[in-house]
C-alpha positions as CSV (number, residue, x, y, z in Angstrom):
1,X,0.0,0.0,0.0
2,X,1.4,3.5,-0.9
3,X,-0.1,7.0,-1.0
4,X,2.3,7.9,-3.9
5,X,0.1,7.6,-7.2
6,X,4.3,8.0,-9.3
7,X,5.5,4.8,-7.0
8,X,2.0,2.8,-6.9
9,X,2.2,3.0,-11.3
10,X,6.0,1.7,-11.3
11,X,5.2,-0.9,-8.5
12,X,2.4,-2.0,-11.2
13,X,4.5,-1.8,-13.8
14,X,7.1,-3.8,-12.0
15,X,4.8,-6.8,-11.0
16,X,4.5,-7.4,-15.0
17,X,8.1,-7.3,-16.8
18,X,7.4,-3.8,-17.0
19,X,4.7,-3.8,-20.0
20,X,2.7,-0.8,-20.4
21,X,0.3,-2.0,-23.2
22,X,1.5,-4.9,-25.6
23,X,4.7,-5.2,-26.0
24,X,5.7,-2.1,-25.1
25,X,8.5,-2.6,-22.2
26,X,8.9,0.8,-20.5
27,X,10.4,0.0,-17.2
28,X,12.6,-2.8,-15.5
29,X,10.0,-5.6,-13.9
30,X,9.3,-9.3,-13.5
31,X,6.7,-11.5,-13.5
32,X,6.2,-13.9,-11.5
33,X,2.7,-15.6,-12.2
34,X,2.6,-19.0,-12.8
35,X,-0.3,-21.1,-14.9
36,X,-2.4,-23.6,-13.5
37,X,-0.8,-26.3,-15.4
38,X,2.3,-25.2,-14.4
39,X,1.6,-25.4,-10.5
40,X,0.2,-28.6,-11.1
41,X,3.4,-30.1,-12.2
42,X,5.4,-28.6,-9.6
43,X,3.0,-30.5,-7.1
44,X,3.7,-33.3,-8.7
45,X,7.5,-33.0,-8.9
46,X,7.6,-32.3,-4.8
47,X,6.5,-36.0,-4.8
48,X,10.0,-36.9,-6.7
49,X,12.1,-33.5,-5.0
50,X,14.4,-35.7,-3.0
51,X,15.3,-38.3,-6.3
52,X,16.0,-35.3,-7.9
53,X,18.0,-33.7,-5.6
54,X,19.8,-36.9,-5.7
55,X,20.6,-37.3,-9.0
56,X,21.8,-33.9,-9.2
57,X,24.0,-34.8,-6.0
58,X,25.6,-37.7,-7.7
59,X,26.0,-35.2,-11.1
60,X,28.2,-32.7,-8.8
61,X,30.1,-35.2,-7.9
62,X,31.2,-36.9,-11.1
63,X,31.8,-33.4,-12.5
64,X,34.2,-32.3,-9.6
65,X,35.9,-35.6,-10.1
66,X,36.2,-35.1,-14.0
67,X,37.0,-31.5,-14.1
68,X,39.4,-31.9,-11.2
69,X,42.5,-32.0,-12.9
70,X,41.6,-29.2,-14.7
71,X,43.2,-25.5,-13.3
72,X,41.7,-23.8,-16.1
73,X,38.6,-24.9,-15.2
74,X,36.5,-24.3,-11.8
75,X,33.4,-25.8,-11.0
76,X,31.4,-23.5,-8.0
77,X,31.7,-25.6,-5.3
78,X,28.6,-26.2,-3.4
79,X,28.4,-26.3,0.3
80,X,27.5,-29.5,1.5
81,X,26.8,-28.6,4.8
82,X,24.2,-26.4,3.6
83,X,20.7,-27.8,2.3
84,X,20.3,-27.2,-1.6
85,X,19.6,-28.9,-4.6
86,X,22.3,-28.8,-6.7
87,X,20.4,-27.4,-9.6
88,X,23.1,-26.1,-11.7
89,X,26.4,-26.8,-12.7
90,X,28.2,-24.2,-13.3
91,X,32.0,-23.6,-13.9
92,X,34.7,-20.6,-14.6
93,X,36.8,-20.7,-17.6
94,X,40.0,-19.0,-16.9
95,X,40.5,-18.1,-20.8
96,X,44.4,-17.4,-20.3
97,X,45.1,-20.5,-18.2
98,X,42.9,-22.8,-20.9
99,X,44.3,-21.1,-23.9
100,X,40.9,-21.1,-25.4
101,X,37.7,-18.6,-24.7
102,X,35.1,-19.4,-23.0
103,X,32.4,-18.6,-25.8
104,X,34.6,-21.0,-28.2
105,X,34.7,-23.8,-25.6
106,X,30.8,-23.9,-25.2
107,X,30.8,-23.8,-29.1
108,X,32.9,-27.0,-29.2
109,X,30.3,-28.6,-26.5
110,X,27.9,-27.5,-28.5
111,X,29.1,-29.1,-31.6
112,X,28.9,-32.5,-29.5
113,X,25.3,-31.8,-29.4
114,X,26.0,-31.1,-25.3
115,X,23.3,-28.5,-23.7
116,X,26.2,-26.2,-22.6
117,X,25.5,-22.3,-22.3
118,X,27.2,-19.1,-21.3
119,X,25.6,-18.5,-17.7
120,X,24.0,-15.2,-16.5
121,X,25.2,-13.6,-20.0
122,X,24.5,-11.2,-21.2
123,X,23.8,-9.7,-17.4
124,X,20.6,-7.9,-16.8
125,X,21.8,-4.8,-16.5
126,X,22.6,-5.5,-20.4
127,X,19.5,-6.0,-21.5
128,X,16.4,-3.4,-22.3
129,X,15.0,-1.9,-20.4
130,X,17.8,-2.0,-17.4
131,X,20.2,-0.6,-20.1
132,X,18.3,2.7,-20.3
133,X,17.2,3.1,-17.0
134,X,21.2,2.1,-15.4
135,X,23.2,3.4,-18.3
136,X,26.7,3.2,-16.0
137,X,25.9,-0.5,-14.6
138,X,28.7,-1.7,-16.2
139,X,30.9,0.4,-14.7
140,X,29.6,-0.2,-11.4
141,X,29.7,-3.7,-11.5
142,X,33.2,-4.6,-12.7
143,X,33.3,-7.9,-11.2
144,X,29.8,-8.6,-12.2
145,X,31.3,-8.3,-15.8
146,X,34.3,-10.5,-15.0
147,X,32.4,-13.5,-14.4
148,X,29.6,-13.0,-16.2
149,X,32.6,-13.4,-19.0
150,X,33.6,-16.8,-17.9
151,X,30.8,-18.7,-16.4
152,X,29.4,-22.0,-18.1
153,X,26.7,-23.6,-17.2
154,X,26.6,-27.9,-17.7
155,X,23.7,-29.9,-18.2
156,X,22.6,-32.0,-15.0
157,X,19.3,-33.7,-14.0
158,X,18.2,-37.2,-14.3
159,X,18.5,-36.9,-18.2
160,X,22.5,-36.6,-17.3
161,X,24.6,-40.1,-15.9
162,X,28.0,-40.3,-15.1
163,X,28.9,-41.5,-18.6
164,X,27.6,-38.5,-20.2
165,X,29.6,-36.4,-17.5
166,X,32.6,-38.2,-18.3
167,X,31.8,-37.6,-22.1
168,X,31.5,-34.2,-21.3
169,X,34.6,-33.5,-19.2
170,X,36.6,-35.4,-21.4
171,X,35.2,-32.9,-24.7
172,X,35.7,-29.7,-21.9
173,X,39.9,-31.6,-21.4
174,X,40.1,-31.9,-25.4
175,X,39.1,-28.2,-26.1
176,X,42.0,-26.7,-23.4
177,X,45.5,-25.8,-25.3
């Protein structure tokens, strides 16, 4: 609740990816509705959350083992101490270290018909409408830029095994200079 008619309108336009009309994005939003359908099979993926979390578990683990001879490569380590899910795999290329960039290595996945992607790229603060409305971002986020220039994301879930991992890591090895 607000008394402010300027803040209640970009609280509304917020609330809904920042659409005034159709397709006409004139301020930074989200939305975060979600169709019936869709709630329905999230109810019925709680029933399965802990195979899942699981699966992805054991994924974690063959990638650390795989990559782990790696230096060029980091996976982000999760904290096993702490309760999560393990939903994404994501590592940091360190371009001089591997001899080879980072968008050129998820090519070469890529090319192995591997679901490999640049990870938070471009950042938000790239993207219309942030650009516009944060023209400097970039300049205030200068690590923020860093890693958005070196993260990879790996596929993982219970279409993954540890042979495809292994398949994977080895194509990731291959790829280094």
């Amino acid at each position: 609740m607000t008394n402010n008619d300027e803040l209640a309108a970009k609280i509304r336009l917020m609330k809904n990816f920042g659409f005034s009309g159709y397709d006409n994005v004139v301020y930074i939003g989200t939305n975060g509705k979600m169709t019936e359908v869709c709630a329905a099979m999230g109810l019925t993926n709680l029933e399965s959350v802990d195979d899942f979390v699981t699966i992805n578990r054991r994924n974690y683990h063959a990638y650390r083992e795989g990559l782990a001879g790696l230096p060029a490569i980091k996976l982000i380590e999760y904290n096993e101490r702490e309760r999560c899910n393990f939903q994404y795999m994501v590592v940091e290329v360190d371009e001089e270290t591997a001899g080879v960039k980072r968008d050129a290595l998820v090519a070469a996945l890529q090319s192995h018909n591997v679901l490999a992607r640049r990870y938070f790229w471009p950042g938000c603060h790239n993207m219309q409408p942030y650009r516009s409305f944060f023209p400097h971002a970039r300049l205030l986020l200068p690590e923020t830029e860093r890693l958005a220039a070196r993260i990879i994301v790996l596929p993982t879930g219970t279409a993954v095994d540890e042979e495809k991992i292994q398949r994977i890591c080895r194509i990731i090895a291959k790829n280094l200079k």
